[in-house]
C-alpha positions in Angstrom: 78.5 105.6 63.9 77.8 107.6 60.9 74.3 109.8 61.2 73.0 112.1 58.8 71.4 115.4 59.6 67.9 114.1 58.8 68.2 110.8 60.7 69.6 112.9 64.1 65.9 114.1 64.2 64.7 111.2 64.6 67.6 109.2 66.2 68.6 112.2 69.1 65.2 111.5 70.7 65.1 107.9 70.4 68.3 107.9 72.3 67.5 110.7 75.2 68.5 109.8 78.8 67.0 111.1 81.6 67.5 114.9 82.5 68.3 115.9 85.8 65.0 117.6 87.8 64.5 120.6 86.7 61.6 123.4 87.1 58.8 122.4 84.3 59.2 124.2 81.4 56.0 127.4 80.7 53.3 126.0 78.9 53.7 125.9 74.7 51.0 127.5 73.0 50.2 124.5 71.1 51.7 121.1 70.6 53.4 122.2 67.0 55.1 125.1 69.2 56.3 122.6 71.5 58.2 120.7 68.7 59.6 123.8 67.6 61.1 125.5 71.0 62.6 121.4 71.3 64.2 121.3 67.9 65.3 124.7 67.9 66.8 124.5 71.3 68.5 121.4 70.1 70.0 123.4 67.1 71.0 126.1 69.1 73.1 123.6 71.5 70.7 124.8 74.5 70.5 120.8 75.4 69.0 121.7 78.9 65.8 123.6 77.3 65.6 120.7 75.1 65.0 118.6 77.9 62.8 120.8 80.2 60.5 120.7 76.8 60.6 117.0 77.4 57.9 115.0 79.2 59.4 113.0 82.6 57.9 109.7 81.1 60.0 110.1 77.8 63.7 111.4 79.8 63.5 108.0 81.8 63.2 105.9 79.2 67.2 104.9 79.0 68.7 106.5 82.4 71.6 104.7 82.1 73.8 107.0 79.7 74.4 110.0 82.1 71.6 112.3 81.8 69.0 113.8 78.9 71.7 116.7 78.5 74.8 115.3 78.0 73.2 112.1 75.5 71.9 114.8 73.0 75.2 116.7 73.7 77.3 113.6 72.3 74.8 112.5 69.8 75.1 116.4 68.2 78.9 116.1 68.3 78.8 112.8 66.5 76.2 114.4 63.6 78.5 117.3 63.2 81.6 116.2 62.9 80.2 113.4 60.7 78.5 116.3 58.2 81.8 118.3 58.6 79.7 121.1 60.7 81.4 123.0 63.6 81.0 121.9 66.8 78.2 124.6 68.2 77.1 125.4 64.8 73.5 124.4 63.7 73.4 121.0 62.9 69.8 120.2 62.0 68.0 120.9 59.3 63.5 120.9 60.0 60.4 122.6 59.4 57.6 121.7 62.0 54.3 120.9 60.1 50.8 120.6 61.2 49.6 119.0 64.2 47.6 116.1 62.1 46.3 114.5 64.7 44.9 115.7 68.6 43.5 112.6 70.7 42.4 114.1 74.1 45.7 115.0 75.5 48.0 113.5 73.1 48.9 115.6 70.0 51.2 114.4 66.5 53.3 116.7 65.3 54.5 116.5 61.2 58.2 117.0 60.5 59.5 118.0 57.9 63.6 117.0 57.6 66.3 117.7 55.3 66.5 115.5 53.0 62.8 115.6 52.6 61.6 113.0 54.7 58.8 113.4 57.3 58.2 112.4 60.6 55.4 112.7 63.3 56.7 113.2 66.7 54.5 113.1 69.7 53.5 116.0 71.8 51.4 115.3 75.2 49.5 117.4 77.5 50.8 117.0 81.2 48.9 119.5 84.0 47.9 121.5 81.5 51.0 121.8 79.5 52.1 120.5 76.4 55.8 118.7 76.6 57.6 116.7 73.7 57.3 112.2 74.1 59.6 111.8 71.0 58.9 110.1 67.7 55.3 108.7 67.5 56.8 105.5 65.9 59.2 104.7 68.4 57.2 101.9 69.7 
């Protein structure tokens, strides 16, 4: 399967498994923060903060591939070897945008990827905390 860099974005969290329990992550100052600490932790290979920034709904959605942390660890292989990248090297190319959007306790996030497409990923509130719930077009 051949992924590109700015696909992953968008790909990686349509394919996240659930995460084993975990303590919830502190509380994001804002929903654009949220996507940031997720994304970063993601190119930093810390695939177990990515998931504790990750909302319990959006984890279950596809439990079936062996956890949230070892689906985004397989997914980033992929993308790097495919882009020639070192295994444990960044492997994602984004700058987190404006929040364009805040509807009660559900937030949209702009992204902005390499090669210059943009996204809007969905940030919600959940007991008083703002978590990542993946793309906003993800259906």
């Amino acid at each position: 399967m051949l992924l590109h860099r700015a696909a992953l974005a968008v790909l990686i969290p349509m394919s996240f498994t659930a995460c084993e329990s975990g303590p919830m992550p502190s509380a994001a100052s804002s929903p654009a923060r949220v996507v940031e600490e997720m994304f970063a932790a993601m190119n930093a290979w810390d695939f177990d903060r990515a998931c504790d920034l990750m909302t319990e709904d959006y984890r279950a959605e596809a439990r079936d591939a062996g956890g949230c942390v070892r689906e985004l660890e397989q997914a980033a292989i992929v993308v790097s070897q495919t882009e020639g990248i070192p295994v444990g090297e960044p492997y994602l190319q984004f700058a987190v945008g404006e929040v364009v959007e805040v509807d009660g306790d559900v937030a949209a996030v702009e992204v902005r990827l390499d090669p210059g497409s943009t996204t809007i990923q969905e940030v919600v509130r959940t007991a008083g905390r703002w978590l990542y719930n993946g793309p906003a077009d993800r259906g």
